[in-house]
Phi, psi and omega in degrees: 000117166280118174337129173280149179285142174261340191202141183205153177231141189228182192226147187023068153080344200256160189259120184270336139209184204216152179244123173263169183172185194230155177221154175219089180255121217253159169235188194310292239250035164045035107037319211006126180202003096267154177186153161242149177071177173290092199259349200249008180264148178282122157252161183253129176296340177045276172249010170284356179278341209300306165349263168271032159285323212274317189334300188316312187275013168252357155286293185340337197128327230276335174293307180307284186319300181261035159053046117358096175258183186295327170324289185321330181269332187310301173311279165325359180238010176281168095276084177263189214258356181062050161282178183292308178300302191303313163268327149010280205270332166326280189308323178274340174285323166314328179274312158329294183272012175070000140259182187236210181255335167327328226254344192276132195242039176241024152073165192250147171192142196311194157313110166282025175257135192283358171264013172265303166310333189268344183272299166345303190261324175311324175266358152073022180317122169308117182282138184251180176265349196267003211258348175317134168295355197231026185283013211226351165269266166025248190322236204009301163283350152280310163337311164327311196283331203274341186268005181233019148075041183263096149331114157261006200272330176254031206263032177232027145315131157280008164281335189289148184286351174286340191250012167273296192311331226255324179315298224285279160346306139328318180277337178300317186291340176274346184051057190217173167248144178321329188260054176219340170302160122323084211246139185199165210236123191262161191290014172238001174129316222261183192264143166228136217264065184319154168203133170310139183280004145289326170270351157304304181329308194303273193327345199249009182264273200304348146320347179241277218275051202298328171269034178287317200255279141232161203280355190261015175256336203308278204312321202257351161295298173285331171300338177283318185289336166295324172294335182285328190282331172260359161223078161314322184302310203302303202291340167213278184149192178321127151074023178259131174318283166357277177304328196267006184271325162325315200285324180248358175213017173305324147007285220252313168224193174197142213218111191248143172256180194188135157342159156025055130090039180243156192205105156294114193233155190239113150242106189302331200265312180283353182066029174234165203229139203202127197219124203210139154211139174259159187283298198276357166072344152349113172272090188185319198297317199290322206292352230240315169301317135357256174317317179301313173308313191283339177290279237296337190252345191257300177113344219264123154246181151198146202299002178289314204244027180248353172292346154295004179256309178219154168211142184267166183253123172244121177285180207298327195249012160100012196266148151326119169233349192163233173165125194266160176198173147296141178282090173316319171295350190262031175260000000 
């Protein structure tokens, strides 16, 4: 099946380029109830997982145990932007849980926002691992380790019992089994878990129905979802999708971006589910598809989110050149 295009950009009126992709939306009782494209090809979700990688420690307890605030779990559960509030808050769950950034295996890459990236190198900063978008899952997972008495020099094997547990629990939410996964290795390091964007849909629906699956997810289900929802910034950052759709319509959904053009939506008050990829993988596109999902399933827009419908493209000297949008004829 070739993918229909969904987002296209264009320059003096003509469309100069087009994103084809696929989407998939679940109702409680796993559903199909929208859907585009090909949902039944295995993709790797990449940080739309991040949701439940975290699950194992706050079911274990962990927020309790090391006095965890919802900031703290929101940021485990980022691809953030390596603001200043962000290694912050990075930096206190280590101290909390006793570890140091040394012991973090997601490797260093500047800020991404470029005017964060030019104080980096203008100031000559020392590069760390906290400054990683995915530093803040990392500590979450050595914490983990540290409350079950877990090796941490290995702990992004896929044999260590933290990325067995982390399996297992994916697959409950996709509601599939582990030994159907695809296993691949994510740009911070950590194991990543193919799934068909009907079982992405599945997993981020069952984050509001956690007992559903099962009843030892409920507490550590609501907690993610309460902490993205009382700290939006924590979950990306500035001038970010994540955030700002969290920030003005968290009520009603919560939303993980993932590599190469993924896009996870929970919408916790409706109990629906949402699994998003662009073919080519371009990271923008998926956001413009998203949002068309969250009006059409919610009714909710906000003037925040409307540069997610049409956004002009500017070029180097501030000028117009064009305008990324949703594809209309694909409606």
């Amino acid at each position: 099946m070739i993918n229909p295009v969904l987002v296209i950009s264009t320059r003096a009126e003509l469309i100069e380029s087009y994103y084809r992709g696929a989407y998939c939306v679940v109702n409680e009782h796993n559903e199909i109830i929208d859907q585009a494209g090909e949902i039944f090809t295995p993709i790797f979700p990449r940080s739309a997982l991040k949701f439940f990688q975290v699950l194992p420690l706050l079911a274990a307890g962990g927020k309790s145990y090391f006095n965890f605030t919802d900031e703290e779990i929101a940021v485990m559960c980022a691809s953030h932007n390596a603001e200043k509030r962000h290694i912050e808050v990075v930096h206190s769950i280590m101290e909390k849980a006793g570890i140091n950034e040394h012991m973090l295996q997601c490797g260093f890459h500047p800020p991404y926002r470029e005017q964060d990236s030019q104080k980096f190198f203008i100031n000559q900063i020392k590069p760390s691992p906290l400054f990683n978008n995915c530093s803040g899952k990392h500590a979450g997972f050595l914490a983990y380790c540290k409350l079950k008495n877990y090796a941490t020099e290995n702990y992004l094997d896929f044999n260590h019992p933290l990325q067995q547990e982390i399996k297992k629990c994916i697959a409950e939410f996709a509601e599939t089994t582990p030994n159907q996964f695809h296993l691949g290795i994510d740009g911070c390091s950590a194991p990543n878990f193919a799934l068909t964007l009907y079982q992405l849909a599945v997993a981020f629906k069952n984050l509001s129905t956690p007992d559903r699956i099962n009843s030892k997810w409920s507490e550590a289900a609501t907690q993610v979802i309460n902490s993205i929802k009382a700290y939006p910034m924590m979950v990306a950052g500035t001038e970010r999708f994540c955030t700002e759709l969290s920030d003005v319509l968290g009520n009603q959904v919560i939303g993980k971006t993932g590599a190469e053009g993924v896009y996870g939506i929970t919408f916790h008050q409706k109990k629906l589910g949402a699994g998003i990829k662009t073919d080519d993988g371009k990271m923008g596109p998926q956001y413009f598809i998203a949002y068309d999902l969250v009006k059409k399933h919610t009714g909710f827009s906000h003037p925040l989110l409307q540069k997610y419908e049409k956004a002009p493209i500017i070029n180097w000297s501030g000028k117009i050149t064009g305008y990324i949008q949703k594809n209309m004829k694909n409606q």
